[in-house]
C-alpha positions in Angstrom: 0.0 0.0 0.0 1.2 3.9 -1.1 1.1 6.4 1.2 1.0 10.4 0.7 4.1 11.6 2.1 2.7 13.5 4.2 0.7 10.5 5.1 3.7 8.8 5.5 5.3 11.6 7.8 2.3 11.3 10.0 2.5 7.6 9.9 6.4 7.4 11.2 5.1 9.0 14.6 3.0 6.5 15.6 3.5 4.2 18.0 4.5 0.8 15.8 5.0 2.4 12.7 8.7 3.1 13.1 9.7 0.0 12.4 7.9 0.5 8.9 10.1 3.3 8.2 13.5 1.4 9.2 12.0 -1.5 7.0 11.8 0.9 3.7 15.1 2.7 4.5 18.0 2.6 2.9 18.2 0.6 5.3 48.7 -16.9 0.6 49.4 -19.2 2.9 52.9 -18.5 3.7 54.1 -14.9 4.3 54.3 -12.6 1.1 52.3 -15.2 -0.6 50.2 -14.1 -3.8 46.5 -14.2 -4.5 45.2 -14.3 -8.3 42.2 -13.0 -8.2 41.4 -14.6 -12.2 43.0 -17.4 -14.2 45.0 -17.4 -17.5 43.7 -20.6 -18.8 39.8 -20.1 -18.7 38.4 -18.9 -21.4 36.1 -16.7 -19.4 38.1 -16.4 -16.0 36.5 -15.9 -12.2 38.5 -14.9 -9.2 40.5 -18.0 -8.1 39.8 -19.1 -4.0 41.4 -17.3 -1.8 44.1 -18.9 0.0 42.9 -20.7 3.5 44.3 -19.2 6.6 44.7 -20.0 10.2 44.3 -17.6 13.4 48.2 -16.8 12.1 48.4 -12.9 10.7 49.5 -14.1 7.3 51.1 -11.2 4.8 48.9 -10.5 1.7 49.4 -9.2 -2.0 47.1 -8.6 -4.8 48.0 -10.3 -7.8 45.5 -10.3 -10.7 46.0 -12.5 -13.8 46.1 -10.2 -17.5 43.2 -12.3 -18.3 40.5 -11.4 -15.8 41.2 -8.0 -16.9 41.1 -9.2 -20.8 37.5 -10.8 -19.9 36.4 -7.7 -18.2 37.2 -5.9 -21.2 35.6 -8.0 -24.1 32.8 -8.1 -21.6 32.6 -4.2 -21.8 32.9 -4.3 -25.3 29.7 -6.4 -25.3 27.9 -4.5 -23.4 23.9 -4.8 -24.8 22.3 -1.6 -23.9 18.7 -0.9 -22.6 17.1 2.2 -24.6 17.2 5.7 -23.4 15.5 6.4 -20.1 12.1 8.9 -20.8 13.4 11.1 -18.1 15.4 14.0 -18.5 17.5 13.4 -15.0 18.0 10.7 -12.6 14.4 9.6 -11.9 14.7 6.0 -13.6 18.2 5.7 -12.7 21.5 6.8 -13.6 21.4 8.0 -17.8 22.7 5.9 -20.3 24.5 8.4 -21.8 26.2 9.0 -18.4 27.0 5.0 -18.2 28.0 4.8 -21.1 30.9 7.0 -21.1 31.6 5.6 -17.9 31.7 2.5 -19.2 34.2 3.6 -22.3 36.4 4.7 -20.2 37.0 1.6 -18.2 37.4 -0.4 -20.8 40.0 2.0 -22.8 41.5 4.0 -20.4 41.0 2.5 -16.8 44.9 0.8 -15.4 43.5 -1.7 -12.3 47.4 -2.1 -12.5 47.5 1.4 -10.8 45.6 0.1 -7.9 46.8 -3.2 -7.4 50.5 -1.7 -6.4 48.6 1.1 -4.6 47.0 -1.6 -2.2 50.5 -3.6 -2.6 52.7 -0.6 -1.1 50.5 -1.1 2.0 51.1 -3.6 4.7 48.4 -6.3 3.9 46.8 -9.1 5.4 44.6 -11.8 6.1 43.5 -13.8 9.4 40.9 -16.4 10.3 38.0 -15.3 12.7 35.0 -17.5 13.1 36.1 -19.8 10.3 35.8 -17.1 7.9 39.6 -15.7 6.1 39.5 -12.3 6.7 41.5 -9.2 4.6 43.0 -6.0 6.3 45.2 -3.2 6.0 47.4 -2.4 9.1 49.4 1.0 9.0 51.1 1.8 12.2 52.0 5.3 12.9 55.3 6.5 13.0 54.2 8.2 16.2 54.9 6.4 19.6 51.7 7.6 21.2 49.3 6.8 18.3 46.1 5.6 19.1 44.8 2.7 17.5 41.6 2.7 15.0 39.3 0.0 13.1 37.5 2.1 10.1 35.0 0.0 8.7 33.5 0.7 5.0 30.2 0.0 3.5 28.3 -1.0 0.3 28.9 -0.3 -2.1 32.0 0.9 -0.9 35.2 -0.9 -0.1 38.8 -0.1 1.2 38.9 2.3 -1.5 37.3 4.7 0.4 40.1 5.0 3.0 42.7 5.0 0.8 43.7 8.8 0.9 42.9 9.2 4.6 46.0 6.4 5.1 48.4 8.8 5.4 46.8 12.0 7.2 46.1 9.6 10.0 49.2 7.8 10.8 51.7 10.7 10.2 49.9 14.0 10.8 53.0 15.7 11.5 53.5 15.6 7.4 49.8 16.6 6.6 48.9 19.6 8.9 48.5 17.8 11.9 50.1 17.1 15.6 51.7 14.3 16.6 48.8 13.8 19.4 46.6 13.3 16.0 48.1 10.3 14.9 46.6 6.8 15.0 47.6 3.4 14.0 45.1 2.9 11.0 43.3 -1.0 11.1 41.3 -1.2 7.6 39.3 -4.4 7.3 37.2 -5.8 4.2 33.7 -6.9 5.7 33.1 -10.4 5.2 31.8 -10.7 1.9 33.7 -8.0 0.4 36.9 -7.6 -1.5 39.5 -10.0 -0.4 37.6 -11.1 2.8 36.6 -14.8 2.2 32.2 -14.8 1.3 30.4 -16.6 4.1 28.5 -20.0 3.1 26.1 -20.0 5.3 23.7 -17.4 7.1 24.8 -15.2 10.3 27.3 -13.0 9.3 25.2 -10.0 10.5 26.3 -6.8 11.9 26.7 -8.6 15.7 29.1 -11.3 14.6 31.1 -8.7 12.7 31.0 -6.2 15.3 32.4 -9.7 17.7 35.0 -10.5 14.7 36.6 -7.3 14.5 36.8 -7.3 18.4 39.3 -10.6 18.3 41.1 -8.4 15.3 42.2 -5.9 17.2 43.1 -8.3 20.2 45.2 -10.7 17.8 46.8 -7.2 16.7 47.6 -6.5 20.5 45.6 -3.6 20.9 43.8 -3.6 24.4 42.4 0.0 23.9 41.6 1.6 20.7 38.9 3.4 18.4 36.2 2.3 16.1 34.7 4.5 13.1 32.0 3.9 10.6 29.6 4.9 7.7 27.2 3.2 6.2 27.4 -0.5 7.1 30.2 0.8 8.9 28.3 2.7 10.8 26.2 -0.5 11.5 29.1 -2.7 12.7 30.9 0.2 15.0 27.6 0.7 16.5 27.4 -3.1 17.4 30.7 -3.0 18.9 29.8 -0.6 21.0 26.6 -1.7 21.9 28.7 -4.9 23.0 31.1 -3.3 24.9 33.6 -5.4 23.2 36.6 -6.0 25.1 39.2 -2.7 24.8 36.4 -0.2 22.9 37.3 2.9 24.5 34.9 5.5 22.5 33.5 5.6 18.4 32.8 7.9 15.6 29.6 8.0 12.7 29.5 9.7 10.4 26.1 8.0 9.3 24.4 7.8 13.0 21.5 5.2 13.2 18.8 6.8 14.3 15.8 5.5 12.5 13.4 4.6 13.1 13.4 8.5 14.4 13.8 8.7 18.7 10.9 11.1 18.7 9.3 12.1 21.8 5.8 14.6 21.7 5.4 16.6 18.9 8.4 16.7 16.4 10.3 20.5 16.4 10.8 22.0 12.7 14.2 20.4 12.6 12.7 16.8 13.4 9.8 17.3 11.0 12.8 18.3 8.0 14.5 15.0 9.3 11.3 12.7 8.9 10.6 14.2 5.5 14.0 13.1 4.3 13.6 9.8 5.2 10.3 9.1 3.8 11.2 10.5 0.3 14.2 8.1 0.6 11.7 5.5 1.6 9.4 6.2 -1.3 12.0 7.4 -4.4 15.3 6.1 -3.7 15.1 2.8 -1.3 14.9 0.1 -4.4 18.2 -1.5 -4.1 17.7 -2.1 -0.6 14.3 -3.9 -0.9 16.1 -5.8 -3.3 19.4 -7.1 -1.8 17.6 -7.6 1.5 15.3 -9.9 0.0 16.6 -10.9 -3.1 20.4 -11.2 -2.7 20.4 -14.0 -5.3 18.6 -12.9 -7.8 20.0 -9.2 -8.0 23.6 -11.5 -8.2 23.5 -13.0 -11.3 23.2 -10.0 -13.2 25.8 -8.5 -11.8 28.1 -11.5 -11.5 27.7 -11.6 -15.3 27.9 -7.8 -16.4 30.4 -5.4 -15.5 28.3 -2.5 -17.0 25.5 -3.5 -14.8 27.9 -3.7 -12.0 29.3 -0.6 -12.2 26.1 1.1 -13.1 24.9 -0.4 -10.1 27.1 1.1 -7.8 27.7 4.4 -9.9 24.3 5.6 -9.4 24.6 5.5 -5.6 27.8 7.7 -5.9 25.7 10.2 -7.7 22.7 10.0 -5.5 24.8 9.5 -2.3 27.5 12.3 -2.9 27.2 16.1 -2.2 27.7 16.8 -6.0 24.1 17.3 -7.6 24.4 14.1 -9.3 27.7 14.5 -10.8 30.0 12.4 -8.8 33.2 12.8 -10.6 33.4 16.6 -9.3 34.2 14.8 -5.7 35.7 11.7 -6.8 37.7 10.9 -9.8 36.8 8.5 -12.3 40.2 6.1 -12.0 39.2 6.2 -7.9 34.9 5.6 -8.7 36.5 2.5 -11.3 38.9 1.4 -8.8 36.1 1.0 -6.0 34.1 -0.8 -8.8 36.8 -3.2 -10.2 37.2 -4.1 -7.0 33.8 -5.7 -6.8 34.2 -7.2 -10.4 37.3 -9.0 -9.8 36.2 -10.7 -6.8 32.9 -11.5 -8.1 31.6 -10.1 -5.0 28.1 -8.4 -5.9 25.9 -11.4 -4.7 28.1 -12.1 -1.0 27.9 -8.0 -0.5 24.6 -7.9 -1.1 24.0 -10.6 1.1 24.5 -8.5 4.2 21.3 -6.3 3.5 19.5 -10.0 4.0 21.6 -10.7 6.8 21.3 -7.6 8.9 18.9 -4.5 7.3 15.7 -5.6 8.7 16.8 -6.7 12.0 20.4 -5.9 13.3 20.6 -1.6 11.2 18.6 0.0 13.9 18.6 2.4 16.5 20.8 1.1 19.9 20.8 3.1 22.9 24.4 3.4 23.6 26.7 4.3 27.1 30.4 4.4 25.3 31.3 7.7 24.2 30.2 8.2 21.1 31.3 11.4 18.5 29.2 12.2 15.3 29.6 14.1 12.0 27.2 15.3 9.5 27.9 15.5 6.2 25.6 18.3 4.5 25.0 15.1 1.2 24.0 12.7 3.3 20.8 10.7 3.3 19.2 12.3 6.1 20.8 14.8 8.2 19.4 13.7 12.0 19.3 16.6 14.8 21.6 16.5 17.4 18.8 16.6 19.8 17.7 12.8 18.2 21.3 11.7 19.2 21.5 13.4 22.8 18.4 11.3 23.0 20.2 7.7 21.7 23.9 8.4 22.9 24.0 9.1 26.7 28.0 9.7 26.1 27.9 12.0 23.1 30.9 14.4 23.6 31.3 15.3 19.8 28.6 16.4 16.9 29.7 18.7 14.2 28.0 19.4 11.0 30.6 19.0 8.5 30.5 22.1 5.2 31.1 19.5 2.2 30.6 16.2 1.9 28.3 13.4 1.9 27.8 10.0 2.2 30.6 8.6 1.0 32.5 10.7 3.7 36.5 9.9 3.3 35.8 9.0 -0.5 34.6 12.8 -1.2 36.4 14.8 1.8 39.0 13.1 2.8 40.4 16.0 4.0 37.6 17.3 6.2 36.9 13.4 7.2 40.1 13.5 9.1 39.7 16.8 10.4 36.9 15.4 11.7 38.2 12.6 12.9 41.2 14.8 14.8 38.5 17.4 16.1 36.3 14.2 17.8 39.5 12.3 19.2 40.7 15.5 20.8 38.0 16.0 22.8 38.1 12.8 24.4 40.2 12.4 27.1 43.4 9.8 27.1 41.1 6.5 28.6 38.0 7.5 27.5 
């Protein structure tokens, strides 16, 4: 059944209804070891397994075969396109003409090369937790007193979105910072994703993850330390606090759940804004949700097979998602919007990351009432841009909230600079042990 959104609106105050809302809501082996992520002598390659691991921290490089790039390529070439959309913007989607010379350029232009040494010059890993192999960055700081920090990404995001915050994070001292800024960066790929192995069976929700990157940071010897997320990020950092998992001394969103909406009495002007946003994300731009959290499966076989329909998949959140009026590129580059997507072509990963929108969006990406301190940024492009007076309500420790001038949701991606100024602004303010 439709609703007005005003209707809607009304509905979402209810008692019983805010779980509507929050349902329609975008809601190897041996150290230095190589992974191929395709193989030279199938005719139509797919990423090769990754390599099993043990509890052991086992050194990780990317290593993908010419011809999983070749196959992606004859694959673009092949590309059989729908007609013209009958709308004049992004109404019915993202415009063929727009995916189209997206699509061009990654097969003419676009060097995954580029990438794979990127990710290479970085200390890589991969470790088993829960019987699952999972993949992670770990940059130390050159700074004694650096404070250790999990970032966790989202969909249809990836490590790629932390790439350029690396650096500003761990050595501040060479990118406008103090040495009391620095942290010792721990960059995880959520099971699923990237080079994290894809669970085979059901329960890898945002609880397990939350418990799984817990035991990370322990087998990395860290017995106090940060946690920061967006978007399923958001999700997972959230749980771990909600947890209390062992050593979690404080967190930071930057896409705080607070839907449904922690409304008490009749909603100010600023909560009735809020509200609106979310139902005309609810009623115009919630499709891929409904989809991946019921239909995981389905929506993966496309994608498995298309690389156009992959990365017109994911481009059309970067143009909804970032502050750019629907022109992402202004905020991210092409090679870095093709890097996060090749990433999720090569490892054949659109089914397992969609997945976790089955596992965790109806049940598990909800409001938590939480008592470890808790910092918060909004990004002005953003889905929704909550009050603070929603989180005062939620976070009985909130010592940070700052409403960010540029950005969106796709945070360090877009801003990198103002995500770690960010970042540096919410730290300072907590004191040394919380």
């Amino acid at each position: 059944m439709r609703m007005t959104r005003r209707a809607s609106a009304d509905r979402v105050l209810a008692d019983g209804s805010r779980r509507d809302l929050l349902v329609g809501m975008a809601r190897g082996a041996l150290a230095g070891a190589a992974v191929t992520t395709g193989s030279d002598v199938a005719a139509q390659p797919s990423p090769a397994p990754l390599p099993r691991v043990t509890e052991a921290v086992t050194p990780f490089r990317v290593v993908t075969s010419s011809a999983a790039i070749s196959d992606a390529r004859r694959r673009l070439q092949a590309t059989r396109w729908p007609e013209r959309q009958t709308a004049d913007d992004w109404r019915q989607g993202a415009p063929l003409a727009t995916i189209k010379a997206l699509v061009a350029y990654w097969r003419t232009a676009y060097d995954w090369r580029r990438l794979e040494r990127r990710l290479n010059a970085y200390p890589q890993f991969r470790t088993e937790i829960d019987g699952l192999g999972i993949h992670f960055l770990h940059v130390r700081s050159p700074h004694e007193h650096a404070r250790p920090i999990i970032l966790t990404h989202g969909w249809p995001g990836s490590i790629v979105e932390f790439l350029n915050v690396i650096g500003p994070l761990t050595n501040p001292t060479k990118h406008g910072g103090q040495p009391e800024d620095a942290f010792h960066v721990v960059l995880p790929s959520l099971p699923g994703f990237g080079f994290s192995d894809k669970p085979t069976e059901s329960g890898w929700g945002l609880p397990r993850i939350a418990r799984a990157w817990s035991v990370l940071m322990r087998r990395l010897g860290y017995t106090d330390y940060l946690a920061q997320g967006g978007d399923w990020g958001a999700g997972v950092t959230t749980w771990m606090a909600k947890q209390h998992v062992e050593g979690l001394a404080a967190i930071h969103l930057n896409l705080p759940i607070l839907f449904p909406p922690p409304v008490e009495g009749e909603p100010n002007q600023a909560e009735k804004a809020t509200i609106a946003q979310l139902v005309a994300f609810n009623d115009k731009k919630s499709g891929y949700s409904k989809i991946q959290s019921t239909r995981p499966q389905t929506i993966g076989y496309a994608l498995a097979d298309s690389p156009a329909g992959q990365a017109a998949w994911i481009y059309e959140k970067l143009g909804e998602w970032t502050d750019s009026n629907y022109e992402p590129e202004r905020e991210i580059s092409r090679d870095e919007m093709l890097d996060n997507i090749s990433l999720y072509w090569l490892t054949n990963t659109a089914a397992s990351s969609a997945r976790l929108y089955y596992e965790s969006f109806a049940t598990d990406f909800s409001t938590q009432r939480l008592d470890l301190p808790v910092a918060v940024s909004i990004f002005p492009g953003e889905l929704f841009l909550p009050p603070r007076l929603w989180g005062e309500r939620v976070y009985s420790r909130l010592f940070y909230w700052n409403e960010a001038a540029h950005g969106g949701h796709f945070a360090a991606f877009e801003q990198p600079a103002v995500f770690v100024e960010e970042l540096r602004a919410a730290f300072r303010a907590l004191p040394r042990g919380g």
